[in-house]
N, C-alpha and C positions, 0 to 999 in steps of 0.2 A: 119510372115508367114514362116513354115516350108520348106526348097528347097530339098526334099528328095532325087532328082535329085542329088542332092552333096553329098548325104549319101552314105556311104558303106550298106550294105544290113543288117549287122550283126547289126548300130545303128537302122537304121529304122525298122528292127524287135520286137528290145527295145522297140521303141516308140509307135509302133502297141501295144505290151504286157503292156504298161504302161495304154493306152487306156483301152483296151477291160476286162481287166482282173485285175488289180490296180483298172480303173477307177478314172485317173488323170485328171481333167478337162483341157481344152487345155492349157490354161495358165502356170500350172506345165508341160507338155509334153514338150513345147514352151521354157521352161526354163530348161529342162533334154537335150532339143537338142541344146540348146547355150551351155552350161555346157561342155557337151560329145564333141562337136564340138573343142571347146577350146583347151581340154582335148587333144583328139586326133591328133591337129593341133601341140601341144608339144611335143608331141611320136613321131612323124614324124619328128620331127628338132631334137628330143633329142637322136635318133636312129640312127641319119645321114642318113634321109631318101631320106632328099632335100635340095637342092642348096639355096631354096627360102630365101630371110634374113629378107624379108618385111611378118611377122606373117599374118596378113588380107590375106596374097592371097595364104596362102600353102591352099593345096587341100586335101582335107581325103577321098576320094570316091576310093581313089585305095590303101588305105592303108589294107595290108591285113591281114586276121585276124590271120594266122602265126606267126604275129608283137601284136598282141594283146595276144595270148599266152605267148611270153615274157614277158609281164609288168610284177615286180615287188613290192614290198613294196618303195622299195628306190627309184625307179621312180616315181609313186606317189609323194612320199614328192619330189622330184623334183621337179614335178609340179608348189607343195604348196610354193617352194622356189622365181622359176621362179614369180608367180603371186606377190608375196610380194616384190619382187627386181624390176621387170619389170614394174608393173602398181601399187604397192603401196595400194594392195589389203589389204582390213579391215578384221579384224577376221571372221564378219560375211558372207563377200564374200565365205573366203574359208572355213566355215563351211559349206555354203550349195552348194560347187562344192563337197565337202567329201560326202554330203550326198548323192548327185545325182551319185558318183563314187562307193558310198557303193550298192546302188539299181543295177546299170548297171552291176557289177561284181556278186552281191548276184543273179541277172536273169541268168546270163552265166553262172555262178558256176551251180545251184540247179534249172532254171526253166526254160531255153532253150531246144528247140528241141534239138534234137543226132547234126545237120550240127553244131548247134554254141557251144555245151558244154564243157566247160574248167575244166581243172585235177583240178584246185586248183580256189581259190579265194584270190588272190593279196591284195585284201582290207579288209580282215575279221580283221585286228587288227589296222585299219586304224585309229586312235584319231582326235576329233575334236578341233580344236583348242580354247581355254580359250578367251570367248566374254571379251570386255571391257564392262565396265560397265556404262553403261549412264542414266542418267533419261530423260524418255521420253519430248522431248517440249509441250508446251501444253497452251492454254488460261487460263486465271484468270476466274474467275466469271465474273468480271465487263466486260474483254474482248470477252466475250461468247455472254451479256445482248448487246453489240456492235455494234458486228459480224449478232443477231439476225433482232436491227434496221437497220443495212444497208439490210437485206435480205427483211424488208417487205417495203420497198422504194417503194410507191405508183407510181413515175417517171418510174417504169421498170414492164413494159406491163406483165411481166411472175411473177409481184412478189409473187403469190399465189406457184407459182409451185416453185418459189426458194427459200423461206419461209419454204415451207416444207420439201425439201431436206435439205437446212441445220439446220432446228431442227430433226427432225432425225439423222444426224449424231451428232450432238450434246447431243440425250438424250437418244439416241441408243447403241452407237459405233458402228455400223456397217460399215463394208470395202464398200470398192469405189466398188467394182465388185457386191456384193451383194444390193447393191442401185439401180443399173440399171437393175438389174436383178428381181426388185419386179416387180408382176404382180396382177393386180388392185383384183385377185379373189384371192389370199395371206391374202390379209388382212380380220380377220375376228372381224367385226364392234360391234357386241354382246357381242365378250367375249376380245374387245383391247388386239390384238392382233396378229403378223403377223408370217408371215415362210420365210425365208430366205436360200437360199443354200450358205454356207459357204466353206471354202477349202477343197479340196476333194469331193465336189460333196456333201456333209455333211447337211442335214437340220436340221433344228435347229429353235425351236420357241425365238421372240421379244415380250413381252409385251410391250404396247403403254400408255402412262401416257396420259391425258388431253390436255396437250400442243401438241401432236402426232396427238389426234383423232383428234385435232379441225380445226388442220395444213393440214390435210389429207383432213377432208371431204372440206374445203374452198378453194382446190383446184379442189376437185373433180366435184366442182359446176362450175367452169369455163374450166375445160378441155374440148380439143378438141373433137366434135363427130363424126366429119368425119374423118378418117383415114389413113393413106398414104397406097396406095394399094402395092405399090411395096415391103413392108413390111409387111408378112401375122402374122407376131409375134408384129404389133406395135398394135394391137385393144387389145394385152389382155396388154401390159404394163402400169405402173401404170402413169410413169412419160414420157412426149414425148418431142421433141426437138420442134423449129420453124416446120421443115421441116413435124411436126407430125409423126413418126417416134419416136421408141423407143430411148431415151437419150441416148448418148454416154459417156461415161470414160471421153473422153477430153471435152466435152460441159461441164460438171458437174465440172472438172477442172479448167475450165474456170472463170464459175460462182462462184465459193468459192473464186479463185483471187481476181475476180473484189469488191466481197463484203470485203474481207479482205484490201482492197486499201483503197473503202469508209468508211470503219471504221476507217481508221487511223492506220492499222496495217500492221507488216512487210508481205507482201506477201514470199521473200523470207524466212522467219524464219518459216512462217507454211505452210501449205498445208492440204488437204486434210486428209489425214493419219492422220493428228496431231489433227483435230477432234476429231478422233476415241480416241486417247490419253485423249485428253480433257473429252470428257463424263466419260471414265473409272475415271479417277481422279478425276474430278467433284462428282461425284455418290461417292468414296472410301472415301473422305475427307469431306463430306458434307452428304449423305445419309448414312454413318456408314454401308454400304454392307458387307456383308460377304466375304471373298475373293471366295470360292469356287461359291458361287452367282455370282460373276462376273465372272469367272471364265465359266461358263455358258453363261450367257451373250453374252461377246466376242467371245466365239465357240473357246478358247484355248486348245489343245490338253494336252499340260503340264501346271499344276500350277506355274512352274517356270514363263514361259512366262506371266504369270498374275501378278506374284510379282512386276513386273519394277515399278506396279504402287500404291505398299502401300509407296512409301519414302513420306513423308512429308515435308510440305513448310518452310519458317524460323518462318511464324507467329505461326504455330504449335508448334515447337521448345520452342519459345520466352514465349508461352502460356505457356507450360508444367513447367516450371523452374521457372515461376509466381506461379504457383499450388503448389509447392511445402511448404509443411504443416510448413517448418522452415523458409519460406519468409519473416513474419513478424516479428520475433524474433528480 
């Protein structure tokens, strides 16, 4: 939860304009104001603004924006300095504090009212820093077909409803945010196929294979039909908690745990996310997708972000060097 209470007036206008006019779902807002919070919690130690030596408790709510006019390029990379020395921050951290610092300054520069508008823009040639390059984690096939047996575990009262969550993520890729946020009139049964709001607020059609419709409707035969009242958004959701009540982030967390335990798999080495990984690679190495098809898909803005998942496995490798037409020579 956002404490705007502890904002200076100039972020929380930011975060209003990122709402209302962006149209950043809370979650990016929620993550523009840790960001900027940080950000600004540095400018005030790095400016010799305050005494304070314990970072968690400097205050920005009276940092003024006279002191934000100052900021420079060099300060900046200070920042980027401080977070790589201090907390040991990954490339991709301080790419997207860059990026949140690119939007915050690019508002005050060119899309602020006359009270906040700055001469210049600090961050117009700000470089993002060169990602490492990792291959995403992800299940085997065999640990997929697993992951699916512990999910329909007749011993667990909800296995209908957790059965179908984790074959959708699995044949989906869809994000954790976009799962709980399906609602039962999304999906449309005629033409398999559902809508999902993705990052930014972003809708975006899933087509549903066989395995989806059959997961979907066998739940939808034992789902609850009385409704928790205190929740007037839990009758249209697709998927509910005990509590009947639309599923939570952490409930759904929960549930992938436990079935990745019962399968014999590391819980710490996947998660959630790492589904999403898994369908993409599954579908790219086995259903021969087209990247820009998946690329669709997963609702990726850039095709780069898509590529993490054409690398191939060692048996691919092994295979291809077998093919080779001078093998048997």
């Amino acid at each position: 939860m956002i404490k705007r209470e502890e904002n200076p007036d100039y972020l929380n206008a930011f975060l209003d304009y990122s709402t209302t006019i962006l149209n950043k779902s809370p979650n990016s807002v929620k993550e523009y104001n840790y960001d900027l919070t940080m950000f600004l919690k540095f400018i005030k130690m790095h400016f010799g603004l305050t005494n304070e030596t314990d970072f968690s408790k400097i205050e920005i709510k009276d940092l003024s924006y006279d002191t934000i006019k100052k900021i420079e390029l060099d300060d900046i990379h200070a920042f980027l300095g401080y977070l790589t020395n201090t907390f040991n921050s990954k490339s991709a951290t301080r790419a997207r504090k860059i990026s949140t610092i690119r939007i915050f300054f690019k508002y005050l520069s060119q899309e602020a009212s006359k009270k906040f508008l700055l001469d210049h823009n600090p961050a117009l040639n700000l470089k993002t820093p060169k990602k490492d390059k990792r291959l995403p984690k992800y299940l085997s096939l065999d640990d997929s077909r697993k992951l699916l047996d512990a999910a329909s575990n007749e011993d667990n009262r909800n296995h209908e409803r957790d059965y179908a969550i984790t074959t959708l993520f699995l044949n989906c890729g869809m994000r954790l945010s976009e799962l709980v946020g399906i609602n039962i009139n999304d999906v449309d049964f005629n033409e398999c196929k559902m809508t999902v709001i993705g990052k930014g607020n972003k809708e975006r059609t899933i087509y549903l294979n066989k395995a989806c419709m059959k997961a979907i409707s066998d739940y939808l035969s034992v789902r609850p039909k009385i409704i928790s009242h205190d929740n007037k958004n839990s009758d249209k959701a697709l998927f509910l908690s005990e509590r009947k009540e639309r599923i939570s982030r952490r409930t759904v967390q929960y549930i992938v745990n436990k079935e990745l335990l019962e399968a014999g798999l590391d819980s710490r080495k996947y998660s959630v996310h790492k589904l999403r990984h898994t369908a993409a690679t599954l579908m790219y190495q086995y259903g021969e997708v087209d990247i820009r098809a998946l690329q669709e898909l997963l609702g990726h803005e850039s095709i780069a972000t898509t590529e993490i998942y054409t690398h191939v496995s060692n048996d691919q490798v092994r295979s291809a060097v077998e093919r080779n037409p001078l093998a048997n020579i």
